[in-house]
N, C-alpha and C positions, 0 to 999 in steps of 0.2 A: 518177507516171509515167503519161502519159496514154494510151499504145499499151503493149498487152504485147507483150516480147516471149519469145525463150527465153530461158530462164536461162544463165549462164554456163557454159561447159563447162572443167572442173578438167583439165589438160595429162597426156596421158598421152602412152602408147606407140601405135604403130600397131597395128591389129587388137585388143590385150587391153586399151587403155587403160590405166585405174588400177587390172586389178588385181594388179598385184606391191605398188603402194605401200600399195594398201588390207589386202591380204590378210595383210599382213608386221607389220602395228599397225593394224589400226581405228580404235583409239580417238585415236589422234594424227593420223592421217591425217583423219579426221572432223575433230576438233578444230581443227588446223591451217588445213586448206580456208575451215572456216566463218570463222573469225576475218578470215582473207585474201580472200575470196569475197563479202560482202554475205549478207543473207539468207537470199536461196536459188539452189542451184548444183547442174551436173549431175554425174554421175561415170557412167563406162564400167567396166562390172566385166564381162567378155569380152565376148558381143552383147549384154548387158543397159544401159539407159540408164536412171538411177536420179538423181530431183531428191530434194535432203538440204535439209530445213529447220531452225532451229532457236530461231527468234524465236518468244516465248510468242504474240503476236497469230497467227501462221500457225501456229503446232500447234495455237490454238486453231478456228483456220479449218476444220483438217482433223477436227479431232476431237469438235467440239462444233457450232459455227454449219452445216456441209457435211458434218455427219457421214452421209448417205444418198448421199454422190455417192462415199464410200470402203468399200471391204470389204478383210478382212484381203489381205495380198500374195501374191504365190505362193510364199514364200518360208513360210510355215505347214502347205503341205501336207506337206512334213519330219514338222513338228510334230504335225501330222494323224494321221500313218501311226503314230506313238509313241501320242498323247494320244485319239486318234479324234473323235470329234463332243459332244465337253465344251462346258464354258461358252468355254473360250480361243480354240477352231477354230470354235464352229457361230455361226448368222447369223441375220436376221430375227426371224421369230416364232416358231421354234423355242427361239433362243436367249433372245429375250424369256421366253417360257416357263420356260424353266430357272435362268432367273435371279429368277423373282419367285418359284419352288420354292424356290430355294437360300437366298435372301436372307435369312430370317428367323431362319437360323442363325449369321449372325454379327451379329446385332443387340446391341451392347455389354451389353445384360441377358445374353444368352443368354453373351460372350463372359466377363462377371463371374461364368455359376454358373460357367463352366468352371475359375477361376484355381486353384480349389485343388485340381483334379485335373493341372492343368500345373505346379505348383509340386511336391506329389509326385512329381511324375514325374520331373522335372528333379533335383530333390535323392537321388532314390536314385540317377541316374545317376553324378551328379556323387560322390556318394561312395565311386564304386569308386578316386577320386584319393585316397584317403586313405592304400594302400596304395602308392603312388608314392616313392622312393626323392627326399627332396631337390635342385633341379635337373634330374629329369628330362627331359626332352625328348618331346615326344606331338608328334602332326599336330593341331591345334585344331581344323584345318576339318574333318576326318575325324568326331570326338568331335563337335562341335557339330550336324553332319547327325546323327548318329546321337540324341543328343537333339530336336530338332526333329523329326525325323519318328517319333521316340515322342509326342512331344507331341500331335502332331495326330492320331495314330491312334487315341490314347487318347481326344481330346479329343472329335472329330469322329464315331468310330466303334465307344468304348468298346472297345478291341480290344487287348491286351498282344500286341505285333509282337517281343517281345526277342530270341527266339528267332531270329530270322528278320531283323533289321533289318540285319546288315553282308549278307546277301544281296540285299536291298532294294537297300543303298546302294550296291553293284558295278551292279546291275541300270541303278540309275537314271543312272548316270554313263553305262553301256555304251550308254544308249538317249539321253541329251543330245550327248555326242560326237555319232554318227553322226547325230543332226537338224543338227546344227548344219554337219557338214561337207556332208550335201545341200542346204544352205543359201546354203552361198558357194561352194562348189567352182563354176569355170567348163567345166570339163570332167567329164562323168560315163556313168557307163555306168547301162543300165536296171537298175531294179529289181532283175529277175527274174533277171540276171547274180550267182551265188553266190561274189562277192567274199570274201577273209576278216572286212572291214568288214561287210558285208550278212549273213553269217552269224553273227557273235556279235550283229548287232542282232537277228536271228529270236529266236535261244537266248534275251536278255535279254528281248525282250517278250513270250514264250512261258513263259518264268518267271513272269516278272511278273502275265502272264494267270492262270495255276492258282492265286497267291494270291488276287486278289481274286477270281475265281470260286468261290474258299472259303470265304472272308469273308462272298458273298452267300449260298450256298447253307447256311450254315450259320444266320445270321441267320434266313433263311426256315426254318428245321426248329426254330428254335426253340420250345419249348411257355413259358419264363420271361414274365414282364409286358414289356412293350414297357419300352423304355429313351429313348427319346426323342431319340436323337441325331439325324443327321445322315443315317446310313443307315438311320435309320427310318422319314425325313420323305422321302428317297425311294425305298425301298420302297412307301411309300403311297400316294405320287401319282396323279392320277387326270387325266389329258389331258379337257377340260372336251367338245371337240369330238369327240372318238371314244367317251371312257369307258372307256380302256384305262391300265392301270398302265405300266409304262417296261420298256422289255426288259432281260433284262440283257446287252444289247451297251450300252445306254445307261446302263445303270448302272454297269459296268465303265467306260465311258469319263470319268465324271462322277466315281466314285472316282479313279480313275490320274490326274484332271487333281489334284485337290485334294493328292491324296497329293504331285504336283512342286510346286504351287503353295506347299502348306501347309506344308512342311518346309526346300524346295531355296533360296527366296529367304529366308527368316528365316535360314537358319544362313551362308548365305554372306555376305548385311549383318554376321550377327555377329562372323563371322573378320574383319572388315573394321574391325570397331569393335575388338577387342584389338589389329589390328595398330598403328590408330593410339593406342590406350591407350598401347601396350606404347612409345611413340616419344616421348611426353606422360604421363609418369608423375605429374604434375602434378596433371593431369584426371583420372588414375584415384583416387589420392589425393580428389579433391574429391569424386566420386561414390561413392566408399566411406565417406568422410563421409555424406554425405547419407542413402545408403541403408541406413546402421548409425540415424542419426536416426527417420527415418521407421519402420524396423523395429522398432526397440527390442528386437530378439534374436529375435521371431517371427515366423513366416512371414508371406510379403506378401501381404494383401488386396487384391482389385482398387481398391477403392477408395485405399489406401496407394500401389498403382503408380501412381496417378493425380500424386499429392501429390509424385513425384520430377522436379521441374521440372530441374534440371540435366541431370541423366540423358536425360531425353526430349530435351532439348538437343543431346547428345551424340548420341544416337542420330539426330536428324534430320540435324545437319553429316555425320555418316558417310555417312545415305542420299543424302546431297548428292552428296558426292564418288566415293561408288562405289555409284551405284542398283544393285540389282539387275537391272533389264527397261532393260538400258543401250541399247535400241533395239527401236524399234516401227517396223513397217511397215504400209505402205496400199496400196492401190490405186485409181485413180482407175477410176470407170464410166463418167462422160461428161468432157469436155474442161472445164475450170478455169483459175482466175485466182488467182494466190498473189504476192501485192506485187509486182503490177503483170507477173509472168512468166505464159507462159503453159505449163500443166499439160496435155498432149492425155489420151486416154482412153487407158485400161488400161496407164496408167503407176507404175511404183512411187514412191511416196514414203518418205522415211526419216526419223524423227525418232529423235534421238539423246536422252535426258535423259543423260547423260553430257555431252555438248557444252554443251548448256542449260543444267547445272546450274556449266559450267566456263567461259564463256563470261565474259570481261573485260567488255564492253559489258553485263554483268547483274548483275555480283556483284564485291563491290570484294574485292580479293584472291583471289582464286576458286580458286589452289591451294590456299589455307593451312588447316590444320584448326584452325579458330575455331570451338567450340560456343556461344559468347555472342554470336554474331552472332542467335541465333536468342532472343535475349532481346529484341533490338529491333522493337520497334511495327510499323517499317517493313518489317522481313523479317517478322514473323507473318502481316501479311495477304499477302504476293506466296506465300507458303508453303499458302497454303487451297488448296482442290481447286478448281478453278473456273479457277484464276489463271494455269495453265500455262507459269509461269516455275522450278516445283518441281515436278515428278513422280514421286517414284519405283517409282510404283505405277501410274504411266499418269495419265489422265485420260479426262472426260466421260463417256459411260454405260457404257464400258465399263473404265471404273475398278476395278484388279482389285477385287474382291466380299471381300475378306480383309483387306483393310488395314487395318480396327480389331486383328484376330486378330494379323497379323503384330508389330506395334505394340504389342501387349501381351506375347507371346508374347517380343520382343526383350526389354523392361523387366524381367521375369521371370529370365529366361536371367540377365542380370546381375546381376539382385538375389541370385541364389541365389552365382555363382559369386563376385563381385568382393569379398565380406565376407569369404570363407574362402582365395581365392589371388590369388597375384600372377604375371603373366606376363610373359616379357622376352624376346625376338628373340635365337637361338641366334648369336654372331659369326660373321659372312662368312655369313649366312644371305639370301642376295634375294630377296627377294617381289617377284614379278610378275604383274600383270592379267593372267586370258586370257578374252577377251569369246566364252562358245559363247552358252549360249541364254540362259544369267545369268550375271551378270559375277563369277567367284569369283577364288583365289587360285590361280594356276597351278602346280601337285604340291602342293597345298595348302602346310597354314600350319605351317610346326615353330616349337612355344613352350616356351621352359624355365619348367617350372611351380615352384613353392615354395608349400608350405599356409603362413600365415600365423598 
């Protein structure tokens, strides 16, 4: 295309445009468009003009080769007012900063001492189902956050949350809702308006606040030997340019991102992976093989989680079909050029990995859950970080910072559960996506468990 020009504009209504269509299904509505639309195309969600890409060559345009002409969208300051100036919301060299701080804690050595304080964790949880009445019925997605974000508190910040984690996990829900609907909502009132939406979001981040303000202040009183975690490396941090340690406004905000990051998207990929087990009893069958192989009866070594190639199979088709971070946003700062359309300044862009990962023009069969596609050569490399035809983690430098963590953390979770139970989809039970800030199972997930 030798002249750019706009991108095509997706048919809406007068005044609101697309957003009844968008607001009613995102993820189809996205899906849809792009399939029918070419590469990139505009959508009207009330006054807002938003270009949607989903070709790996232009998310890799925005997010790697252009990556200084995008900062997050405005649609993060939601996210902001929950997570505050963490690695997810902040920018520049501040964030640069925090992220060469953070980074050496999920370096796979560091994520290998962790496995067998994640695998205890996970298997006392997991053995409160042993009391379970045959056929039971539990919410899966419920039980799995609640493992997951024992995991990582334990893991990340030596810390037994038990007490406290279904307060945790109401909190976190109360505070993802309401970002998400500051999010899309076209119509809104300020802030400082004490909606009943706006005041259980105070209550839940005002909880939320007094735990890890406990957590640090207790950490700091301690007289025992350093423990080495996560919250001790920043504890200790030292700003090279002032010589100052991290407030703790910023260390509260770096906790509370880790704590959404390190829990919210591993356990909702996981309810995503039993639903489709639970559909392909086949597949679980094979991975219960395997993982009964590689264990031989004892707990799994990181190294052994390495060795469950099916498994990791399985787990990647899942994050195929239902990413987590089922949508990234940008903003442009000066005017751009994106296959051949033209991007003006301080426009939002949208990428979807949900669309990318579902998209007919990339993936031969692209509904179907095939975890041996991911045996092939040809899918291994489109599947690398770099390639952004796969993301479910994002890409380019600001690839979430956790995805080896996450990724083991998954392996784990199954290895403990899938040896000892099997799960099946209660009749006339529907599961359906609902895309807030990560794409979970909408009123979660009810599974009828049986010990094995």
């Amino acid at each position: 295309m030798s002249v750019s020009v706009a991108p095509p504009r997706a048919k809406g209504l007068p005044i609101i445009g697309n957003t009844t269509g968008f607001m009613s299904d995102p993820l189809q509505f996205l899906l849809q468009h792009s399939c029918q639309m070419g590469r990139v195309f505009d959508m009207q969600i009330g006054s807002r003009i938003i270009t949607v890409i989903w070709h790996p060559a232009d998310i890799k345009h925005v997010l790697s080769d252009n990556a200084a002409n995008y900062v997050k969208s405005e649609g993060y300051k939601a996210v902001k007012r929950m997570l505050g100036n963490g690695l997810l919301n902040s920018e520049g060299d501040f964030w640069r900063r925090q992220r060469k701080l953070i980074q050496p804690a999920f370096h796979l050595s560091e994520i290998a001492a962790m496995t067998n304080l994640m695998t205890a964790t996970c298997s006392r949880i997991v053995k409160r189902w042993e009391h379970l009445p045959p056929g039971a019925v539990i919410d899966l997605s419920a039980e799995l956050m609640r493992i997951t974000l024992e995991i990582v508190t334990n893991a990340l910040f030596s810390t037994d949350i038990s007490p406290k984690v279904e307060r945790i996990y109401q909190y976190m829900g109360t505070l993802l809702e309401y970002a998400y609907y500051r999010i899309v909502s076209p119509l809104q009132l300020p802030e400082f308006v004490p909606t009943p939406g706006e005041l259980r979001f105070r209550k839940a981040r005002q909880e939320f606040d007094e735990i890890i303000y406990n957590l640090i202040a207790k950490r700091k009183q301690q007289t025992t030997p350093s423990r080495h975690d996560l919250l001790d490396m920043l504890l200790a941090s030292i700003d090279q340019d002032t010589q100052t340690g991290m407030t703790e406004e910023q260390l509260r905000d770096e906790i509370i991102t880790l704590f959404m990051a390190g829990h919210e998207t591993s356990a909702n990929a996981l309810a995503w992976c039993f639903y489709l087990l639970a559909q392909h009893p086949d597949v679980a069958m094979q991975m219960r093989q395997e993982i009964n192989r590689v264990a031989a009866g004892k707990p799994m070594s990181f190294e052994q989680l390495q060795a469950l190639t099916f498994t990791k199979q399985v787990v990647q088709e899942t994050l195929r079909l239902y990413p987590p971070a089922w949508v990234i946003g940008r903003k442009s700062l000066q005017p751009d050029t994106i296959a051949g359309y033209q991007i003006p300044a301080n426009r939002t862009v949208l990428i979807s990995p949900y669309v990318t990962h579902r998209h007919p023009d990339l993936w031969e069969q692209p509904e179907r859950f095939i975890p041996e596609r991911f045996a092939k050569e040809e899918v291994r490399k489109i599947a690398q970080p770099g390639k952004f035809q796969y993301l479910p983690f994002g890409g380019g430098a600001r690839m979430c910072i956790g995805y080896n963590f996450a990724q083991t953390e998954m392996l784990l979770v199954l290895a403990v559960i899938l040896p000892h139970y099997s799960m099946k989809l209660p009749s006339q039970h529907a599961v359906q996506a609902e895309p807030l800030i990560t794409l979970r199972p909408k009123k979660g997930l009810k599974m009828q468990i049986n010990r094995l």
